[in-house]
N, CA, C and O atoms as a Tinker XYZ file with bonds, in Angstrom:
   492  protein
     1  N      6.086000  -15.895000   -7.226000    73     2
     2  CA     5.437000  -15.820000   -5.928000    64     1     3
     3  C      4.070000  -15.169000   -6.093000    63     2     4     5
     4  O      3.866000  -14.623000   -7.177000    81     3
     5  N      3.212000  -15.149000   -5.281000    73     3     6
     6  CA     1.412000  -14.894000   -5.552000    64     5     7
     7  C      1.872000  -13.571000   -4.479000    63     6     8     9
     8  O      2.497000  -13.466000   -3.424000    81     7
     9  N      1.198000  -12.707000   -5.382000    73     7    10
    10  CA     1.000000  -11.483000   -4.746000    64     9    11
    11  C      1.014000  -10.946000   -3.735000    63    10    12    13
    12  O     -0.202000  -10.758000   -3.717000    81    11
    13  N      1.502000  -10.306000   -2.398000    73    11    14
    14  CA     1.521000  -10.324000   -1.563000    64    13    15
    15  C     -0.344000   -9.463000   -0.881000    63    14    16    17
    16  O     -0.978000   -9.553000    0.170000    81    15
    17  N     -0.553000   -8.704000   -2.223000    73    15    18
    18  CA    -2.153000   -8.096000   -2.228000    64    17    19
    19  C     -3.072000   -8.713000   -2.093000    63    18    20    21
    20  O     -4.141000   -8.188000   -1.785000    81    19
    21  N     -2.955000   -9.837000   -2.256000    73    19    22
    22  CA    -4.277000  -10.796000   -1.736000    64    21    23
    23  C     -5.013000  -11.083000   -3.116000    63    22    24    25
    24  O     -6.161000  -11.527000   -3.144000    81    23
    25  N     -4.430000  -10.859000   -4.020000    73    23    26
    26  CA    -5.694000  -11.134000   -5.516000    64    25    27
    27  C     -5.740000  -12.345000   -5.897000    63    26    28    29
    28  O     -6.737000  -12.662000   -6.546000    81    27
    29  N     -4.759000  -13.331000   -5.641000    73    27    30
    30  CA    -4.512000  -14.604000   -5.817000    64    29    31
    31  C     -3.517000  -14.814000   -7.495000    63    30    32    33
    32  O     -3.073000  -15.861000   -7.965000    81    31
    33  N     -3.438000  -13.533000   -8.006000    73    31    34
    34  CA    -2.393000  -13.725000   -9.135000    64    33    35
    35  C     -0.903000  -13.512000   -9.012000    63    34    36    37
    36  O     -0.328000  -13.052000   -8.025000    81    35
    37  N     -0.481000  -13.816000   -9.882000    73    35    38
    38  CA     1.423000  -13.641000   -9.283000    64    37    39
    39  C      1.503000  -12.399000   -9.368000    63    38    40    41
    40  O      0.707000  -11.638000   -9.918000    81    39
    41  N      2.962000  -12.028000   -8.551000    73    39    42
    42  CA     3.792000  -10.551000   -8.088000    64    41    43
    43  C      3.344000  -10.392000   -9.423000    63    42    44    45
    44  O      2.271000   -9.836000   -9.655000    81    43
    45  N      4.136000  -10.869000  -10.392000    73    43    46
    46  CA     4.667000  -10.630000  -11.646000    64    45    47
    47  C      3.728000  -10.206000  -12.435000    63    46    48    49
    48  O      4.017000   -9.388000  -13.308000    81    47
    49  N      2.686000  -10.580000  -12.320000    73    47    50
    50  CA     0.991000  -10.207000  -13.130000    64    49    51
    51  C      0.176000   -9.213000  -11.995000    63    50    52    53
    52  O     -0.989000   -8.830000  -12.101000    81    51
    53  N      0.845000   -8.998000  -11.210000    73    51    54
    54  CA    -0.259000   -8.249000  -10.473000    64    53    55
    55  C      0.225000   -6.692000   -9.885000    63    54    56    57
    56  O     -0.309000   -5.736000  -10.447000    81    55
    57  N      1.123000   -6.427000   -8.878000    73    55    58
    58  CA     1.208000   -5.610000   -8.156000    64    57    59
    59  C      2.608000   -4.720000   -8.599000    63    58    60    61
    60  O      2.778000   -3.515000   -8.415000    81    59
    61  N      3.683000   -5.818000   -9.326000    73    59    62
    62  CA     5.377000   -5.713000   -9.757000    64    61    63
    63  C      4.973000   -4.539000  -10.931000    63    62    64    65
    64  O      5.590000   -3.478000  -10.841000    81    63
    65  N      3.938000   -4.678000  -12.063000    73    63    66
    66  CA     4.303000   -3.758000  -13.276000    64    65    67
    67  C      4.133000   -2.313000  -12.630000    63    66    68    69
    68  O      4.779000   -1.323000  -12.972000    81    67
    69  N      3.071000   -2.357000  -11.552000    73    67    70
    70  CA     2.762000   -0.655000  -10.788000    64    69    71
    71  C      4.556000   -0.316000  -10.207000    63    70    72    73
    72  O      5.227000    0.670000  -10.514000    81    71
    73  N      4.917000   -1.308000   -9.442000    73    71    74
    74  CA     6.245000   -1.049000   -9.083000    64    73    75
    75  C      7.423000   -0.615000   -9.726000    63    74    76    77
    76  O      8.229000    0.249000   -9.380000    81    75
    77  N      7.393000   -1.481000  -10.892000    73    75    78
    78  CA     8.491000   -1.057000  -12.271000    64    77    79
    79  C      7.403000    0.258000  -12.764000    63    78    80    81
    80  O      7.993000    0.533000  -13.809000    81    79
    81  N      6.438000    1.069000  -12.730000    73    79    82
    82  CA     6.453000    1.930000  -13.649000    64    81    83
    83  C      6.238000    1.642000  -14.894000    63    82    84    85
    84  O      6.738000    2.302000  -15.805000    81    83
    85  N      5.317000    0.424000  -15.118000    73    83    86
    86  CA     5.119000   -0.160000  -16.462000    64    85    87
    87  C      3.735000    0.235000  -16.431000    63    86    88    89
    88  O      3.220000    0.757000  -17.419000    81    87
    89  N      3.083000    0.018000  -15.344000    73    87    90
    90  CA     1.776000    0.639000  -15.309000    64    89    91
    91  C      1.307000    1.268000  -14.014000    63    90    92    93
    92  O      1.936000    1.082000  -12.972000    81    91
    93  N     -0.070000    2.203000  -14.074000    73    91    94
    94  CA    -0.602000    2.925000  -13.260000    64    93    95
    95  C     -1.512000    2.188000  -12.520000    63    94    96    97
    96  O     -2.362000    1.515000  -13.103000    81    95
    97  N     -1.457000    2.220000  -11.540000    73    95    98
    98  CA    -2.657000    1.932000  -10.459000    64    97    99
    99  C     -4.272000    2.454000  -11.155000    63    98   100   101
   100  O     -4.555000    3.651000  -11.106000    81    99
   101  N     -5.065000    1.642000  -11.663000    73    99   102
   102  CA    -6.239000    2.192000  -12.532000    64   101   103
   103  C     -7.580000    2.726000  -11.496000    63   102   104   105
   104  O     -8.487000    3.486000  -11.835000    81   103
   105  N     -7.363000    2.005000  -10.008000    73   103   106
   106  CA    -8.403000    2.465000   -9.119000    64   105   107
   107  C     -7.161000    2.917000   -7.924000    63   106   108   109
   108  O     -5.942000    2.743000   -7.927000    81   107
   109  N     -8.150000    3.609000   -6.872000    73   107   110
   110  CA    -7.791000    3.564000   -5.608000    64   109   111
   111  C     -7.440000    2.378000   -5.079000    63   110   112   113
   112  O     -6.336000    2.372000   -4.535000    81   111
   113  N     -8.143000    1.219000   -5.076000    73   111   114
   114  CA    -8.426000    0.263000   -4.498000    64   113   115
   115  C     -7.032000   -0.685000   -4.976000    63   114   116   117
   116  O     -6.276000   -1.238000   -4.177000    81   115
   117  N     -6.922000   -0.714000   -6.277000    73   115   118
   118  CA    -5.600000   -0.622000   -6.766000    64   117   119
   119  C     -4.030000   -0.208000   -6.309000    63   118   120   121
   120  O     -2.938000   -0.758000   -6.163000    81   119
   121  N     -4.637000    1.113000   -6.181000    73   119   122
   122  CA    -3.168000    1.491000   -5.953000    64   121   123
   123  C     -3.544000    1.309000   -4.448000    63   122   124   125
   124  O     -3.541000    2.509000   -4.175000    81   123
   125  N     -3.803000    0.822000   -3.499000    73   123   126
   126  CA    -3.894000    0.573000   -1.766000    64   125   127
   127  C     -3.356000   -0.672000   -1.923000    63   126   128   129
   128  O     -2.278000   -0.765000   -1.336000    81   127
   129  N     -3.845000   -2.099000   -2.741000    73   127   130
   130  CA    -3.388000   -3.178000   -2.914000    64   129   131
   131  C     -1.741000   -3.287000   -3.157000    63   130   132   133
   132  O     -1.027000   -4.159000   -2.660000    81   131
   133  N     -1.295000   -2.207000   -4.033000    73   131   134
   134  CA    -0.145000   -2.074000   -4.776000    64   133   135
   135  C      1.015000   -1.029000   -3.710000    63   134   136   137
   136  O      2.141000   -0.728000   -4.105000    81   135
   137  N      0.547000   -0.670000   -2.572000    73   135   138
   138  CA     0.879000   -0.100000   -1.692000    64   137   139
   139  C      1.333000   -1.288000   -0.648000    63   138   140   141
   140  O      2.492000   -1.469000   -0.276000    81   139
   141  N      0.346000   -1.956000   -0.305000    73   139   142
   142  CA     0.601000   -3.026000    0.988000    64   141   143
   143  C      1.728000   -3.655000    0.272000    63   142   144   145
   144  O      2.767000   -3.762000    0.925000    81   143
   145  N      1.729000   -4.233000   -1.331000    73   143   146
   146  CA     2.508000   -5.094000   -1.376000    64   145   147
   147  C      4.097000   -4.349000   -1.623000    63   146   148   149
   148  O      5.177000   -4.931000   -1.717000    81   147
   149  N      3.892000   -3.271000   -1.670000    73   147   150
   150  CA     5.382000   -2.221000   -1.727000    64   149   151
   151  C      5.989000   -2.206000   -0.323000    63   150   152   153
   152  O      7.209000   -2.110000   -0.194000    81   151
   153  N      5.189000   -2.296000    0.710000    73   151   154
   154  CA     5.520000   -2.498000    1.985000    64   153   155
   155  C      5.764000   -4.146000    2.366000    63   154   156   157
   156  O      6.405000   -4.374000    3.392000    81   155
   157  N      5.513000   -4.725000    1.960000    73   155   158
   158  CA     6.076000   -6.397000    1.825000    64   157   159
   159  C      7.541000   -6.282000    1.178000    63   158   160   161
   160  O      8.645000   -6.250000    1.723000    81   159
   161  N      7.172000   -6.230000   -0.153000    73   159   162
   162  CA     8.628000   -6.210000   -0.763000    64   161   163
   163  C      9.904000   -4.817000   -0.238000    63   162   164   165
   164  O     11.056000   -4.626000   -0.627000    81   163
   165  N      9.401000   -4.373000    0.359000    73   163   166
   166  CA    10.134000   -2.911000    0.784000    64   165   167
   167  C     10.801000   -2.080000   -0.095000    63   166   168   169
   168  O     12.022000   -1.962000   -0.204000    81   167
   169  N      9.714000   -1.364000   -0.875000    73   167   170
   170  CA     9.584000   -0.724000   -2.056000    64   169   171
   171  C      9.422000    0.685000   -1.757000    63   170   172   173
   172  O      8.382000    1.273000   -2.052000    81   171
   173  N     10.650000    1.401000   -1.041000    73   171   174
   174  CA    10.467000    2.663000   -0.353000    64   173   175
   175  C      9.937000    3.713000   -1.410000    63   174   176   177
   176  O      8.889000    4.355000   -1.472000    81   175
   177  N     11.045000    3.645000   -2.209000    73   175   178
   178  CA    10.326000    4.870000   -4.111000    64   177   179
   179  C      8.963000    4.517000   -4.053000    63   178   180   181
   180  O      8.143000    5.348000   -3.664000    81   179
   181  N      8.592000    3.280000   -4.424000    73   179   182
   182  CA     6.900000    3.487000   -4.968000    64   181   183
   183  C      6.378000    3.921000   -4.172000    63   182   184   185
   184  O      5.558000    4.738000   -4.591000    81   183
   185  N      6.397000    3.764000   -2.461000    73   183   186
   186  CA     5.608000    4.558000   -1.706000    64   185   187
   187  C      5.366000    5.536000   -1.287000    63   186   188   189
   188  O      4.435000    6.024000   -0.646000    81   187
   189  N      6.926000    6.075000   -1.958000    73   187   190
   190  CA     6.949000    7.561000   -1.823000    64   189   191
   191  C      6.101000    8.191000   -2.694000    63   190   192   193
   192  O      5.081000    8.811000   -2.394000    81   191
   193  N      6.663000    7.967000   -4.026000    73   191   194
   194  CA     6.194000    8.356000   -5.278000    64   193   195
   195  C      4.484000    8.150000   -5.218000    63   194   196   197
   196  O      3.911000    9.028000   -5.863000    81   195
   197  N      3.800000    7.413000   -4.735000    73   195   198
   198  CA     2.676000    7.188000   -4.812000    64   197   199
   199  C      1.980000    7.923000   -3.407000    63   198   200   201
   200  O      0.761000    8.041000   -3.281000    81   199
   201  N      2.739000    8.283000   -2.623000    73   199   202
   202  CA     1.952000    9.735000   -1.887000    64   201   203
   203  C      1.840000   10.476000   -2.093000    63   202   204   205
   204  O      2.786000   10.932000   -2.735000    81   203
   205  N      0.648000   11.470000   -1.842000    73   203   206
   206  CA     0.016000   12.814000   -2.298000    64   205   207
   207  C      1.738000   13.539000   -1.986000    63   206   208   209
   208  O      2.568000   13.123000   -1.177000    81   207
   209  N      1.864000   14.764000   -2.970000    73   207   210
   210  CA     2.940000   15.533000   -3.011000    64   209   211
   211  C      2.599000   16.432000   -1.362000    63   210   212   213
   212  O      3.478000   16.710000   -0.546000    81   211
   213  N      1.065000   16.757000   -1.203000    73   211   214
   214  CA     1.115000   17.159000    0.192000    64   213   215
   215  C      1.388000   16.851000    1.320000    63   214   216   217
   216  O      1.554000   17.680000    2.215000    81   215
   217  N      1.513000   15.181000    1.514000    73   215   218
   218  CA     1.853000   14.702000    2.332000    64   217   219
   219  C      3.008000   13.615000    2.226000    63   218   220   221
   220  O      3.111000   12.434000    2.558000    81   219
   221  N      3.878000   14.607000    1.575000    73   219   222
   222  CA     5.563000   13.971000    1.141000    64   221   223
   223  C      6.065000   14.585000    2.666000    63   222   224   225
   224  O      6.025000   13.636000    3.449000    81   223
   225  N      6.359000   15.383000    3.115000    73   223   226
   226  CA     7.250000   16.036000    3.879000    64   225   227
   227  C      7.321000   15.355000    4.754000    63   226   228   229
   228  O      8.394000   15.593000    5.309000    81   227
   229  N      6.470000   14.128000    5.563000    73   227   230
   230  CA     6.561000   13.829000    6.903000    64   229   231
   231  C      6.786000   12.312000    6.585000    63   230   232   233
   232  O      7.055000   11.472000    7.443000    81   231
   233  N      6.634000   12.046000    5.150000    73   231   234
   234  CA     7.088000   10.594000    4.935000    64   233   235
   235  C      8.187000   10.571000    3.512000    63   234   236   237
   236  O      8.021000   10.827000    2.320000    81   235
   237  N      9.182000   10.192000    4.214000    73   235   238
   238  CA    10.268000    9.702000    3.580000    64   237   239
   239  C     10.746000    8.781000    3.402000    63   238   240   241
   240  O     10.465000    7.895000    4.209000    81   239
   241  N     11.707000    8.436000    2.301000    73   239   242
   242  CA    11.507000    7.458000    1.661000    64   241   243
   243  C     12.309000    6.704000    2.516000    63   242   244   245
   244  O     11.891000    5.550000    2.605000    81   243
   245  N     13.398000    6.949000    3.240000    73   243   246
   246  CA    13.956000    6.322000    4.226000    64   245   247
   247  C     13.117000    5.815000    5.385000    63   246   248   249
   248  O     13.438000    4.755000    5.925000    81   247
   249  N     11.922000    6.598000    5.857000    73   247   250
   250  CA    10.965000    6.342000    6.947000    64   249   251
   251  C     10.218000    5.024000    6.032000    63   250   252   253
   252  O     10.052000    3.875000    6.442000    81   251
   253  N      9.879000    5.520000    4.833000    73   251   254
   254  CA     9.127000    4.257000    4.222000    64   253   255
   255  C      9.602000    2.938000    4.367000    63   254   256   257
   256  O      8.932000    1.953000    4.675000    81   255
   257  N     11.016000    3.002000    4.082000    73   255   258
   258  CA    12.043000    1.814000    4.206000    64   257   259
   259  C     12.373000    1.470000    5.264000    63   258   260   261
   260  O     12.831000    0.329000    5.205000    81   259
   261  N     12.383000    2.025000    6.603000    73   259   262
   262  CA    12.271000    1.570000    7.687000    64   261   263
   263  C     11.295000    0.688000    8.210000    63   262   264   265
   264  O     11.323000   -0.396000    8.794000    81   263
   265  N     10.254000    1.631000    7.750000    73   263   266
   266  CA     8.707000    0.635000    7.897000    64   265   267
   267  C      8.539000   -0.359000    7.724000    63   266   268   269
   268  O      7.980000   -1.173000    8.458000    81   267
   269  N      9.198000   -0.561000    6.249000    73   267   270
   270  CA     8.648000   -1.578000    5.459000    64   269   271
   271  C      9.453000   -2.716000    6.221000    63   270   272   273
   272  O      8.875000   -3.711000    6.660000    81   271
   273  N     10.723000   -2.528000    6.345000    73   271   274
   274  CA    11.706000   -3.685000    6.405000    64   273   275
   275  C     11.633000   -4.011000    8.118000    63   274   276   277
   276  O     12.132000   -5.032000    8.590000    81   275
   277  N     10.866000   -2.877000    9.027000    73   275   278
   278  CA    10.908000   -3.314000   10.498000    64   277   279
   279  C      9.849000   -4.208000   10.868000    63   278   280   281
   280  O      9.954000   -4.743000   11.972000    81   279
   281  N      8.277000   -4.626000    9.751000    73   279   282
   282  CA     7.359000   -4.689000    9.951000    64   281   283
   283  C      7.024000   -6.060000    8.818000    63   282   284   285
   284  O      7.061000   -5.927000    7.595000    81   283
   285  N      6.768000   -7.091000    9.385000    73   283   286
   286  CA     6.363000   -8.615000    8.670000    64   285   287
   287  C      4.883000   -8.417000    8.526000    63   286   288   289
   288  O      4.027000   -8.502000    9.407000    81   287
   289  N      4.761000   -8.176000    7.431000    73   287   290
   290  CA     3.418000   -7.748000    6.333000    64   289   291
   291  C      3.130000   -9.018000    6.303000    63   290   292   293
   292  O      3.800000   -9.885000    5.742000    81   291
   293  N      1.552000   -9.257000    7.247000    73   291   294
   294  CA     1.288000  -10.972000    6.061000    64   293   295
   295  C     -0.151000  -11.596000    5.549000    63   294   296   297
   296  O     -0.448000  -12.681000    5.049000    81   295
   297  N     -1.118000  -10.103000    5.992000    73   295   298
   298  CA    -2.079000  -10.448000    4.474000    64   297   299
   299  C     -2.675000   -9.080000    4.497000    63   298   300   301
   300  O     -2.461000   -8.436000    5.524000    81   299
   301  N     -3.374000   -8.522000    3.570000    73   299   302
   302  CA    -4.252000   -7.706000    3.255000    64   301   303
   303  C     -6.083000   -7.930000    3.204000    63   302   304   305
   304  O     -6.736000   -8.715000    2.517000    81   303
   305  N     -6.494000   -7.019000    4.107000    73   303   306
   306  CA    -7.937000   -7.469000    3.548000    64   305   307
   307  C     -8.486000   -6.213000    3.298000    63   306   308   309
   308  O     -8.160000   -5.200000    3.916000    81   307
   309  N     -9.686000   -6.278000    2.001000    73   307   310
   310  CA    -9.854000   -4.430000    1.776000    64   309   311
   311  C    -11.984000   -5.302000    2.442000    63   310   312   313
   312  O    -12.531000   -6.371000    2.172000    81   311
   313  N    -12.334000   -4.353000    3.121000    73   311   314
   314  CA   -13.138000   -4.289000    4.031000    64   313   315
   315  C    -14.230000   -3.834000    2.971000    63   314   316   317
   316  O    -15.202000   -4.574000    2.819000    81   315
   317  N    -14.125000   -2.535000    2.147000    73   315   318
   318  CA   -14.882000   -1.821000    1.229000    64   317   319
   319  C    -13.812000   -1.318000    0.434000    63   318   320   321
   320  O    -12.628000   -1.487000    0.728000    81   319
   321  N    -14.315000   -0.551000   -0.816000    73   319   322
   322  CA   -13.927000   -0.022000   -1.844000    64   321   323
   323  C    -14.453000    1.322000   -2.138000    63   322   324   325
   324  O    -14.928000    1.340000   -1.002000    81   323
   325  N    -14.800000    2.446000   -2.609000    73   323   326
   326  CA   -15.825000    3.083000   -2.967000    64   325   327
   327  C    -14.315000    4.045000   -4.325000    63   326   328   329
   328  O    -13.098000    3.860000   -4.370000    81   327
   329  N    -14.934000    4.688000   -4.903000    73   327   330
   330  CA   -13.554000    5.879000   -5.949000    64   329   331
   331  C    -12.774000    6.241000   -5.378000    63   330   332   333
   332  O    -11.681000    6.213000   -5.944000    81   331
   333  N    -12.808000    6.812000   -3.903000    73   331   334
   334  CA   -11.725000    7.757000   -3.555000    64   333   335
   335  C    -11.123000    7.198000   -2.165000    63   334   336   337
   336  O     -9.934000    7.320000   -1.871000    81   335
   337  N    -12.028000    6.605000   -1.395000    73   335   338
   338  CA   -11.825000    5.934000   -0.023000    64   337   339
   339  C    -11.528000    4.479000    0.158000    63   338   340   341
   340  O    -12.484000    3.841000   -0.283000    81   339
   341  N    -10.858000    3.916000    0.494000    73   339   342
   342  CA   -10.500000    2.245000    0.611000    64   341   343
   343  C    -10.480000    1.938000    2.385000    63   342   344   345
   344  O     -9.799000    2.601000    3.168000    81   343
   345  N    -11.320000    0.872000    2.752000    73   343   346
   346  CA   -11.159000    1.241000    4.051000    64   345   347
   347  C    -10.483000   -1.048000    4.244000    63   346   348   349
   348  O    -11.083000   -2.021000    3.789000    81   347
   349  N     -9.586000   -1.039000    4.789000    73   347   350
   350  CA    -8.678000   -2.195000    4.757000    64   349   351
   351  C     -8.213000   -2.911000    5.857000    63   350   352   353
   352  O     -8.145000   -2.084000    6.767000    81   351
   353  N     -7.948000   -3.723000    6.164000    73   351   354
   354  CA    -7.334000   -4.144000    7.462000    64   353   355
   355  C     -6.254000   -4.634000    6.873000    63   354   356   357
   356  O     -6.500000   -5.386000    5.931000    81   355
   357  N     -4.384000   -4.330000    7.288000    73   355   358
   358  CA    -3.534000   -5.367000    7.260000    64   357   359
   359  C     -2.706000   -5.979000    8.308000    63   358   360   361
   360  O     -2.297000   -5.365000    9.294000    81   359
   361  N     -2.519000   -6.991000    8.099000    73   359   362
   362  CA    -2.350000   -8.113000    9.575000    64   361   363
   363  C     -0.796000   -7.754000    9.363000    63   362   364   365
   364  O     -0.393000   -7.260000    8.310000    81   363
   365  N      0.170000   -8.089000   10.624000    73   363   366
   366  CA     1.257000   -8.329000   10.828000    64   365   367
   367  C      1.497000   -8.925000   12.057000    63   366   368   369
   368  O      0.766000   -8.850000   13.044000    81   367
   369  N      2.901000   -9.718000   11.929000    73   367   370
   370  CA     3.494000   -9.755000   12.939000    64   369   371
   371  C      4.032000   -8.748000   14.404000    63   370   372   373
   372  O      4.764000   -7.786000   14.172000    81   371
   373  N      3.780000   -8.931000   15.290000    73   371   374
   374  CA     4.612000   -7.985000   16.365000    64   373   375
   375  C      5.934000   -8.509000   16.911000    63   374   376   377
   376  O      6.321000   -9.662000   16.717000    81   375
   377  N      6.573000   -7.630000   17.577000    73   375   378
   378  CA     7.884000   -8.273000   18.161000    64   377   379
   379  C      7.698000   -9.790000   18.799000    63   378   380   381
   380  O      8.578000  -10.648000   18.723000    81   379
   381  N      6.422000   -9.986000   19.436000    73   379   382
   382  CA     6.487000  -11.402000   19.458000    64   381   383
   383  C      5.590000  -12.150000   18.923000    63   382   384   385
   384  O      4.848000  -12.816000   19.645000    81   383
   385  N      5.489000  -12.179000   17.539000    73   383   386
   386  CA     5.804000  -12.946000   16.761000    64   385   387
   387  C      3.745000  -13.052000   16.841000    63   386   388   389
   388  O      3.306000  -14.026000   16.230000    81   387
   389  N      3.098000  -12.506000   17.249000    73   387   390
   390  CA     1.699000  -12.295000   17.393000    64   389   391
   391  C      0.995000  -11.261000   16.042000    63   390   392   393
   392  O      1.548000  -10.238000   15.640000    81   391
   393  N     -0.057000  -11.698000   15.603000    73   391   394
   394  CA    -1.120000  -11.357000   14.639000    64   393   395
   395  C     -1.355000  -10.019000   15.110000    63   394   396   397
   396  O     -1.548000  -10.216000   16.310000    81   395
   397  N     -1.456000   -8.831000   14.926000    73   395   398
   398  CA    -1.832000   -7.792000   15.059000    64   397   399
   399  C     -2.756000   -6.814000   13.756000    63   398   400   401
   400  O     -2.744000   -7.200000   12.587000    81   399
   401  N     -3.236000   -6.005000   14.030000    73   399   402
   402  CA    -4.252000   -5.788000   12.534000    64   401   403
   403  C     -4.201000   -4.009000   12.535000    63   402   404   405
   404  O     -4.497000   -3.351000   13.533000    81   403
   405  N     -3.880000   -3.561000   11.562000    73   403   406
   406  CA    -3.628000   -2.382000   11.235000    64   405   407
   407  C     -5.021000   -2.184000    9.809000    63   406   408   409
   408  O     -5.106000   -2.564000    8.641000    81   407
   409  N     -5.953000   -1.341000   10.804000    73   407   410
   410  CA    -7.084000   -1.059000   10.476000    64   409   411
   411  C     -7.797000    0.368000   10.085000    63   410   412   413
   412  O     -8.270000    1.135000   10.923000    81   411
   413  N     -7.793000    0.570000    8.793000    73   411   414
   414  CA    -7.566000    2.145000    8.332000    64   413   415
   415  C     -8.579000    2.670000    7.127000    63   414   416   417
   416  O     -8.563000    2.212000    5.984000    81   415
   417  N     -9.296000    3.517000    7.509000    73   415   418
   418  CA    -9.812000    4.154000    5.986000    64   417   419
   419  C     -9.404000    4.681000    5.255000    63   418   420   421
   420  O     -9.728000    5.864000    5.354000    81   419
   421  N     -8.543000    4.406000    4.126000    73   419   422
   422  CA    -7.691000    5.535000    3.484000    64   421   423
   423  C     -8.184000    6.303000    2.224000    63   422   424   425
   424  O     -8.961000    5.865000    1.376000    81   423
   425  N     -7.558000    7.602000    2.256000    73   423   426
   426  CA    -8.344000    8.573000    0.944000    64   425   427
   427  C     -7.128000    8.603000    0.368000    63   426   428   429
   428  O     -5.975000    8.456000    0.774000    81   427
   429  N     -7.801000    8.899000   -0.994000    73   427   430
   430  CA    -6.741000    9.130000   -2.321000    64   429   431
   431  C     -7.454000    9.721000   -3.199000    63   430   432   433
   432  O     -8.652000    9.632000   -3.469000    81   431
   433  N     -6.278000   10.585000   -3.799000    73   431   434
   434  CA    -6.824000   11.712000   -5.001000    64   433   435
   435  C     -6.594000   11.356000   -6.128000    63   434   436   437
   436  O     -5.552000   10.712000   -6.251000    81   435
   437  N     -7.266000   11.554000   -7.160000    73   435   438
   438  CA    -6.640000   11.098000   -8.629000    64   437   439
   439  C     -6.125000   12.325000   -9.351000    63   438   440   441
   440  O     -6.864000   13.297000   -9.507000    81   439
   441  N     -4.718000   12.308000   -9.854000    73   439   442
   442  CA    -4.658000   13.675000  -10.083000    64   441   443
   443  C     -3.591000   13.710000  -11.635000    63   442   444   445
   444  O     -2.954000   12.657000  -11.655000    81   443
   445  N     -3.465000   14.039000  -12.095000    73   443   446
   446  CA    -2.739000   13.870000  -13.350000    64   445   447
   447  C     -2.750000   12.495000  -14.064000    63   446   448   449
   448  O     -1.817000   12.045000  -14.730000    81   447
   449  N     -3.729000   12.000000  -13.870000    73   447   450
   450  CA    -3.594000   10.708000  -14.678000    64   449   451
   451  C     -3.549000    9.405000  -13.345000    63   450   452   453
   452  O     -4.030000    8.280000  -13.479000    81   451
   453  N     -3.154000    9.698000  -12.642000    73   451   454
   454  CA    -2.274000    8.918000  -11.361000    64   453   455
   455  C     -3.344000    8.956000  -10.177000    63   454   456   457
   456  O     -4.266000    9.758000  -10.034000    81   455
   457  N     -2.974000    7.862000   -9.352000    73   455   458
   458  CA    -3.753000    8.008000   -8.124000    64   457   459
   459  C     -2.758000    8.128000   -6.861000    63   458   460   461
   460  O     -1.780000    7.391000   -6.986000    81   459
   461  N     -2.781000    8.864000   -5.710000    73   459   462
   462  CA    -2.172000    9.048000   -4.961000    64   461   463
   463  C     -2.917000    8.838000   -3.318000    63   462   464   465
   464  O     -4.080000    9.022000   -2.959000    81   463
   465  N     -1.854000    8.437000   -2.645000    73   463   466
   466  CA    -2.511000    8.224000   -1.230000    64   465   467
   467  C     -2.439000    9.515000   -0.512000    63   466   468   469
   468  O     -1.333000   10.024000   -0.687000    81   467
   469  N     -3.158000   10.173000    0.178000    73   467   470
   470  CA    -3.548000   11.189000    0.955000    64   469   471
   471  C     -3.467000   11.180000    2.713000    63   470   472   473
   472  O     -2.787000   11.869000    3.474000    81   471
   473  N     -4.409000   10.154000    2.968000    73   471   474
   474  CA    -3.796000   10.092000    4.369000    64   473   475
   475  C     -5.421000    9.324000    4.906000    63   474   476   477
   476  O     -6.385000    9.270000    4.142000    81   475
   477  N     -5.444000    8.835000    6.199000    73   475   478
   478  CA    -6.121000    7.706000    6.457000    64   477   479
   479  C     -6.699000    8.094000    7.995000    63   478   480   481
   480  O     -6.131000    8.794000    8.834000    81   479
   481  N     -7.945000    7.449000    8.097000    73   479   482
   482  CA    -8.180000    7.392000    9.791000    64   481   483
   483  C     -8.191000    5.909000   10.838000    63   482   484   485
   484  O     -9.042000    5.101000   10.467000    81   483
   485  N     -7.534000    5.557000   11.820000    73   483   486
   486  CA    -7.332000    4.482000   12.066000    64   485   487
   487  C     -7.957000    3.988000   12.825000    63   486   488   489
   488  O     -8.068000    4.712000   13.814000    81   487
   489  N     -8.598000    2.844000   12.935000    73   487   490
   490  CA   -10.157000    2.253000   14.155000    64   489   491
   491  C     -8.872000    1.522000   15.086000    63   490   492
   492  O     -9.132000    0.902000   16.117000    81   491
């Protein structure tokens, strides 16, 4: 299947090795791509694991999995890029069945090797 991140390469070559822990998210921009598509596939661990440790407490991995699995993910667009900030729009479905756009600047820290999501402002 082609990525749910929008890069046009397969799961399997693209977004799946960050998921298995085969590899690291090498940018921000990266690991935001590798985020949306954890929320497609409903990949509660990686999204946990890939939030800042400061802002673990209010998202859990069960809340993640709720999210993921209450909410029809169906494209990604990244707006800009810059090292630390990704600012993105992702589209979904609503209860009826309507395009809606979840529109966000998000920050991330790089911190032991790893990049982590921090927290976002929403237009």
């Amino acid at each position: 299947m082609n990525c749910p991140c929008g890069s046009g390469l397969l799961y399997l070559n693209c977004c799946q090795p960050y998921h298995l822990n085969i590899k690291t998210a090498p940018t921000a921009e990266a690991l935001m791509r590798s985020r949306f598509s954890a929320f497609v596939v409903a990949d509660a661990d990686y999204l946990y694991e890939t939030t800042h440790l400061s802002k673990r407490k209010g998202n859990s991995k069960d809340a993640y999995l709720k999210s993921a699995k209450n909410t029809k993910w169906v494209k990604l667009e990244i707006v800009s890029a810059g090292y630390d900030v990704v600012e993105f729009k992702a589209f979904y479905l609503n209860q009826k069945f309507q395009v809606e756009v979840l529109h966000e600047k998000s920050n991330f820290r790089f911190e032991n090797g790893k990049w982590y999501y921090v927290d976002g402002k929403f237009y």
